[in-house]
C-alpha positions in Angstrom: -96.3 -77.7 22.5 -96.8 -81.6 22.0 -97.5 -82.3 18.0 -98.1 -85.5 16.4 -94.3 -86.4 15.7 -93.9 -86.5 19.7 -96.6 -87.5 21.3 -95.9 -90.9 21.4 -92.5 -90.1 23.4 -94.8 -88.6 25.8 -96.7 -90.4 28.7 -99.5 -89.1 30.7 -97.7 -88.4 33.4 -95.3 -86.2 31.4 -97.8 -84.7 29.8 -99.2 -83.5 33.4 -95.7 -81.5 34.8 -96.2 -78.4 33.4 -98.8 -76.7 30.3 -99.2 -77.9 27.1 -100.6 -77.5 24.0 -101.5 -81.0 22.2 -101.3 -80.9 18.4 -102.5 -83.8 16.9 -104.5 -84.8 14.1 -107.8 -86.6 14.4 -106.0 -90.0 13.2 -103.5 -90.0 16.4 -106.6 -88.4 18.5 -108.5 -91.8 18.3 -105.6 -94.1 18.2 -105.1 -96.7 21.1 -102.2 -94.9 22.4 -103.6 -91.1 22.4 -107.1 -93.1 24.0 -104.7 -94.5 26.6 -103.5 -91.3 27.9 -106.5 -89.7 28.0 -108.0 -92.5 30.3 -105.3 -91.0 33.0 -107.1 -89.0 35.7 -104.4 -86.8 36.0 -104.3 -85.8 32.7 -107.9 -85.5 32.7 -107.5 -83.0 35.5 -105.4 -81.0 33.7 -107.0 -80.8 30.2 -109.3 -77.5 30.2 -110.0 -77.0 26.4 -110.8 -79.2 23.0 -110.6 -77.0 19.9 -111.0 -78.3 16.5 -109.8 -75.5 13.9 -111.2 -75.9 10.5 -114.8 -77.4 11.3 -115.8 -77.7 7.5 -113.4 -80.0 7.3 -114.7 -82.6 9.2 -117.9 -82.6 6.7 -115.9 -82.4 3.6 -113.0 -84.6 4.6 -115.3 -87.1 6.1 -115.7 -89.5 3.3 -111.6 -90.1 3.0 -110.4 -89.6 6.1 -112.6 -91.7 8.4 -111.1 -90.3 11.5 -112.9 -86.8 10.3 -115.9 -88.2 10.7 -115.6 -90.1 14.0 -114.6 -87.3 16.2 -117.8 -88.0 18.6 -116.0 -90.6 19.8 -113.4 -88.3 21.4 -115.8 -86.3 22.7 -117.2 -89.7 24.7 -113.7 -90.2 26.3 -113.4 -86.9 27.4 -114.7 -85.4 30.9 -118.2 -83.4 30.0 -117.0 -80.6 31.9 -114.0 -79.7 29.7 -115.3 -77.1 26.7 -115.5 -79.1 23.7 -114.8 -76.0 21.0 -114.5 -75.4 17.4 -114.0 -73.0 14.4 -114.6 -72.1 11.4 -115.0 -69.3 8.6 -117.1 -71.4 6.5 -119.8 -73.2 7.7 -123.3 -73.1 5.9 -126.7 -73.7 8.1 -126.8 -77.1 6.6 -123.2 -78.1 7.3 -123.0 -76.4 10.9 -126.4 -79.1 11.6 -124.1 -82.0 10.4 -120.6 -80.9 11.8 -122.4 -80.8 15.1 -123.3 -84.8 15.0 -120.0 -85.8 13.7 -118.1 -84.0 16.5 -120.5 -84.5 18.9 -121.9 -81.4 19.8 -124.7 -80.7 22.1 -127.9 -80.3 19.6 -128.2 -76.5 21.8 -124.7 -75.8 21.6 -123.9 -71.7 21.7 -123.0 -70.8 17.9 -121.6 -67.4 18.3 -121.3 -65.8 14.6 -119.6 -62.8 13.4 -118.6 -61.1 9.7 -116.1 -62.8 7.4 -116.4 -59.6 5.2 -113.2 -59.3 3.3 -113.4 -55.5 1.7 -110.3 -56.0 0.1 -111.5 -58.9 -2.0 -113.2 -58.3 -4.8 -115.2 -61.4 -7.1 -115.0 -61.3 -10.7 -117.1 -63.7 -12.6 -116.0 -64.5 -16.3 -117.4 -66.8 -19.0 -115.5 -69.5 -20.5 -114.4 -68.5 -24.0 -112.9 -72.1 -24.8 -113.4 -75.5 -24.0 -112.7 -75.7 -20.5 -109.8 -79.0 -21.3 -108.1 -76.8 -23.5 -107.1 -74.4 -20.5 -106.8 -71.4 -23.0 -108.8 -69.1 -20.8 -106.1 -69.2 -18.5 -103.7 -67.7 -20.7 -104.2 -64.3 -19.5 -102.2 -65.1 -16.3 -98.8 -65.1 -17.8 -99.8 -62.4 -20.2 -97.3 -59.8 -17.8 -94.1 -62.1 -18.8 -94.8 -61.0 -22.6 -91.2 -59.5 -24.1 -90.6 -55.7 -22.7 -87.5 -53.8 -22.9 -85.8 -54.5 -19.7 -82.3 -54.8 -18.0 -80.5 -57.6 -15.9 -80.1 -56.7 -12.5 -75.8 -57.1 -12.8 -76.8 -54.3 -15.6 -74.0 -56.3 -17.8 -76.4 -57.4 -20.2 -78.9 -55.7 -22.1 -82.3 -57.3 -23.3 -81.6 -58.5 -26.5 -85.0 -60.3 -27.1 -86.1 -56.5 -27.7 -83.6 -55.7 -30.1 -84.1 -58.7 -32.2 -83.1 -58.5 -36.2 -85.7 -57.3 -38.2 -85.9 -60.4 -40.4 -88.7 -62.9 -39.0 -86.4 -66.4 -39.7 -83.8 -64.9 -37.9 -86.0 -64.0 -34.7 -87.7 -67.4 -34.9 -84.6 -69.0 -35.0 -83.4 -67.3 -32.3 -86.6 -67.9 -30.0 -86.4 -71.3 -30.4 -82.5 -71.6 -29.8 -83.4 -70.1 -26.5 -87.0 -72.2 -25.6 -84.5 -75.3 -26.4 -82.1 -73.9 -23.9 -79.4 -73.6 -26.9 -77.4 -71.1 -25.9 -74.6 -71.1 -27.8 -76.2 -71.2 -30.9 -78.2 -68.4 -29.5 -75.2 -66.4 -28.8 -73.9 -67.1 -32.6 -76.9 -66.3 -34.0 -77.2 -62.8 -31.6 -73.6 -61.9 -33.5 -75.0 -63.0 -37.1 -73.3 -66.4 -36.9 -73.6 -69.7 -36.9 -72.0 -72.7 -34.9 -70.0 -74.0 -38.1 -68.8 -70.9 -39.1 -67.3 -69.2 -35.8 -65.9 -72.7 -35.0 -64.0 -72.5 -38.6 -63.0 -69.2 -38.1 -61.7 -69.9 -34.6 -60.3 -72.8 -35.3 -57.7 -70.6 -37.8 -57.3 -68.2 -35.3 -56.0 -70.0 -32.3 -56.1 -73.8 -31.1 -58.1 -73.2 -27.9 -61.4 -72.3 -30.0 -63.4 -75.4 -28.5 -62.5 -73.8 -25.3 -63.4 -70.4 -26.0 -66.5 -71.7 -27.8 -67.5 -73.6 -24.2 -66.9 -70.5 -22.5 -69.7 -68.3 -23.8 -72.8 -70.3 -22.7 -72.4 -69.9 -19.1 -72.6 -66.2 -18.9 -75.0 -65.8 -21.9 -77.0 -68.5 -20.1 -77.2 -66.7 -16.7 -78.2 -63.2 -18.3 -80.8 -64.9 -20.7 -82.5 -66.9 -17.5 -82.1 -63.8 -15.4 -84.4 -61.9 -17.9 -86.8 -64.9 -18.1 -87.2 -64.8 -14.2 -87.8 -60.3 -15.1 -90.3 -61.4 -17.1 -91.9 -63.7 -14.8 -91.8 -61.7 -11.9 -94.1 -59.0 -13.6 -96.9 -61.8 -13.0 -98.9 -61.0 -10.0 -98.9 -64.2 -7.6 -101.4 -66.3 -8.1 -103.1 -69.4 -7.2 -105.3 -71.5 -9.3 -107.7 -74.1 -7.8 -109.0 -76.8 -9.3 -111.0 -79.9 -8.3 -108.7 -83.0 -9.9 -104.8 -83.6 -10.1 -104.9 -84.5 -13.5 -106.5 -81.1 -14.4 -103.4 -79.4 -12.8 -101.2 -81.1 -14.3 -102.8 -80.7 -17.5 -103.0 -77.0 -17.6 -99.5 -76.4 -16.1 -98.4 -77.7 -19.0 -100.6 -75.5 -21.0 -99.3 -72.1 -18.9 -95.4 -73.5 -19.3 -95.7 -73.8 -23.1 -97.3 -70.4 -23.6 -94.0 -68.7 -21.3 -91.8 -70.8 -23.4 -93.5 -69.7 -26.5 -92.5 -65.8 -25.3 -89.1 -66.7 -25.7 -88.3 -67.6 -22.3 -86.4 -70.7 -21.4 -88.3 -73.9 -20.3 -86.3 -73.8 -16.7 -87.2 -71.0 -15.7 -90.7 -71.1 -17.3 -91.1 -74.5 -15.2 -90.0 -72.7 -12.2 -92.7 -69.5 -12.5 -95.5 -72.5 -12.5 -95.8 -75.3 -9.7 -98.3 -78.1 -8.6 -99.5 -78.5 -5.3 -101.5 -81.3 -4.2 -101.8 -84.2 -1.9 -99.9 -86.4 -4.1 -96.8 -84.7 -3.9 -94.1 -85.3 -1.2 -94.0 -83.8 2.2 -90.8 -82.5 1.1 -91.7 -81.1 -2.2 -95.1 -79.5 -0.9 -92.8 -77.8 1.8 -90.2 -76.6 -0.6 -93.0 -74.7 -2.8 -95.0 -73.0 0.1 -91.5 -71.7 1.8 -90.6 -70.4 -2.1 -93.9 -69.0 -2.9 -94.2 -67.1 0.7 -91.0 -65.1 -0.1 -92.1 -61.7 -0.4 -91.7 -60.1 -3.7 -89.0 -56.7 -3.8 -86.5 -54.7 -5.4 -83.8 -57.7 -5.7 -85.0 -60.1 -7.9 -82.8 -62.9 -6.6 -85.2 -62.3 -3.1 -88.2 -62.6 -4.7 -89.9 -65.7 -5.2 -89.4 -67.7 -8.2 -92.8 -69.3 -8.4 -95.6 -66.9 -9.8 -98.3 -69.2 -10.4 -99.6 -72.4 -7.6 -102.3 -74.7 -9.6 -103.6 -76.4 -7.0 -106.4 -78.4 -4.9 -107.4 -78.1 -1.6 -104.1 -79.6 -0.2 -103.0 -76.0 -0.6 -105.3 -74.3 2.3 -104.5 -75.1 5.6 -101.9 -73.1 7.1 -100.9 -70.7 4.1 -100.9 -67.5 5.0 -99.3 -65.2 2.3 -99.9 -61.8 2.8 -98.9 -60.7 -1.1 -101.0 -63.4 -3.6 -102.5 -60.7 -5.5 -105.5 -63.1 -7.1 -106.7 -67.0 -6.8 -108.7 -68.1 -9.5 -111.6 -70.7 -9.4 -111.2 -73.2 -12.5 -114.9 -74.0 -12.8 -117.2 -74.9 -10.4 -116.1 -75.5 -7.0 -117.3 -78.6 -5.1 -119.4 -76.2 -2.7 -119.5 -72.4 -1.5 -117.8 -73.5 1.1 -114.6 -74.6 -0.8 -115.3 -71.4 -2.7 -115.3 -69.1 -0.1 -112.2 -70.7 1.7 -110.0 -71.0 -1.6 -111.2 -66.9 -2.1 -109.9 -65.9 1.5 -106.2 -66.9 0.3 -106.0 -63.9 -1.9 -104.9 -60.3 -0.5 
């Protein structure tokens, strides 16, 4: 196989020894160089099949990415005898009529169609309780991460967010030592102290109390996050697409605050909720889809730390979990088409 990276290393004659498969996008398909090796004969000899994946694309991505649009003029350089193919699960009468101009389709080319029935999806429609900037209707997502009595999987630390005090100030305080990622005054507090007190007391005790003091974060902090990322786990994976960046980001925010608000600690309430979209790195978007396709199990350290994607359409091509349990639509989508494709992520 011959991708975009490489092809330039590559010339026609190369290209001609033995089979290949040429990846490339439609930007380095209609560049001078690509257009130079497909003027070679022998190349031309050897190519026996076009296929464009994703045909909605060229429609929708059209108006951004030029090259989209222009893909008729490959079809010009390119021997009529070679099958000139492509696919997609979601193309509409009206978009299938305009695909076929913009790729240059015969007006009578053979459309062969078949079911896109998906019997394990099922569409759930519900009205907006709340003004849609607000984000509050997407609260219910994180609603499995709410406090339950649970253990840490090194069993050497027992919930203790559900054996809180009885007295209120003392639980608030407590919560809010731990959302600030305050651990030691957590700990204090857990054994009905405070910071000035056990360092007094210490202090009398022994000379190494600033070192014993520093010491009990570290564990505390592991078993507290390791009961956060318990929590989190209990929410089903999920993606959420929306239409604008500033939307996302916006009502990740939102979904982080109300974890945090549970008592869990902002790092690992940051890592159950993730951005995606085409603004982000190569790098970074890489990093999140090879986290978020790790398949939930018994060992919590195997699972994957991300729970909920809030995303755009840069988070579609190419993912192919088997275990996101739901993908919600945030509002209207730009078409059925964006609708149908975003759905066909889930299950």
């Amino acid at each position: 196989m011959v991708c975009s990276t490489a092809y330039r290393n590559l010339s026609a004659c190369e290209l001609t020894v033995d089979r290949f498969v040429v990846l490339v996008s439609p930007e380095i398909a209609l560049s001078d160089p690509f257009l130079e090796i497909l003027q070679d004969q022998r190349f031309q000899k050897r190519l026996v099949l076009v296929a464009i994946d994703e045909l909605h694309i060229v429609d929708q991505w059209g108006t951004f990415r030029k090259p989209y649009s222009q893909l008729a003029i490959l079809r010009d350089r390119i021997d009529r005898r070679v099958p000139w193919f492509g696919t997609s699960a979601t193309l509409d009468p009206i978009m299938l009529e305009q695909v076929k101009k913009l790729v240059g389709f015969a007006p009578d080319v053979k459309v062969i169609r078949t079911s896109m029935d998906r019997p394990d999806i099922r569409f759930i429609i519900q009205p907006m309780q709340h003004a849609w900037t607000s984000f509050k209707d997407l609260e219910f997502l994180v609603e499995n991460a709410k406090e339950q009595r649970t253990r840490a999987v090194d069993g050497g630390f027992v919930d203790m967010l559900a054996n809180l005090p009885a007295d209120e100030e003392k639980t608030a305080g407590l919560q809010d030592a731990i959302r600030q990622g305050k651990y030691q005054d957590a700990w204090l507090q857990l054994q009905g102290k405070d910071l000035g007190s056990f360092a007094r007391e210490q202090t009398i005790k022994s000379n190494s109390a600033q070192k014993e003091l520093a010491a009990i974060p570290q564990s505390f902090r592991v078993d507290i996050d390791t009961i956060g990322r318990q929590r989190c786990r209990r929410i089903p994976k999920t993606i959420v697409y929306m239409e604008h960046i500033t939307d996302i980001e916006l009502a990740a925010q939102f979904l982080i605050s109300r974890i945090v608000a549970m008592g869990i600690s902002m790092k690992v309430a940051s890592d159950a909720i993730k951005c995606y979209h085409s603004e982000l790195a190569e790098d970074d978007k890489r990093a999140i889809s090879t986290q978020f396709a790790r398949r939930d199990c018994d060992r919590l350290m195997d699972c994957s730390k991300y729970r909920i994607i809030l995303a755009t359409d840069a988070m579609g091509m190419g993912i192919n979990n088997p275990d996101i349990f739901r993908v919600v639509q945030y509002r209207l989508p730009a078409s059925m088409c964006s609708l149908m494709q975003r759905a066909g992520r889930a299950a």
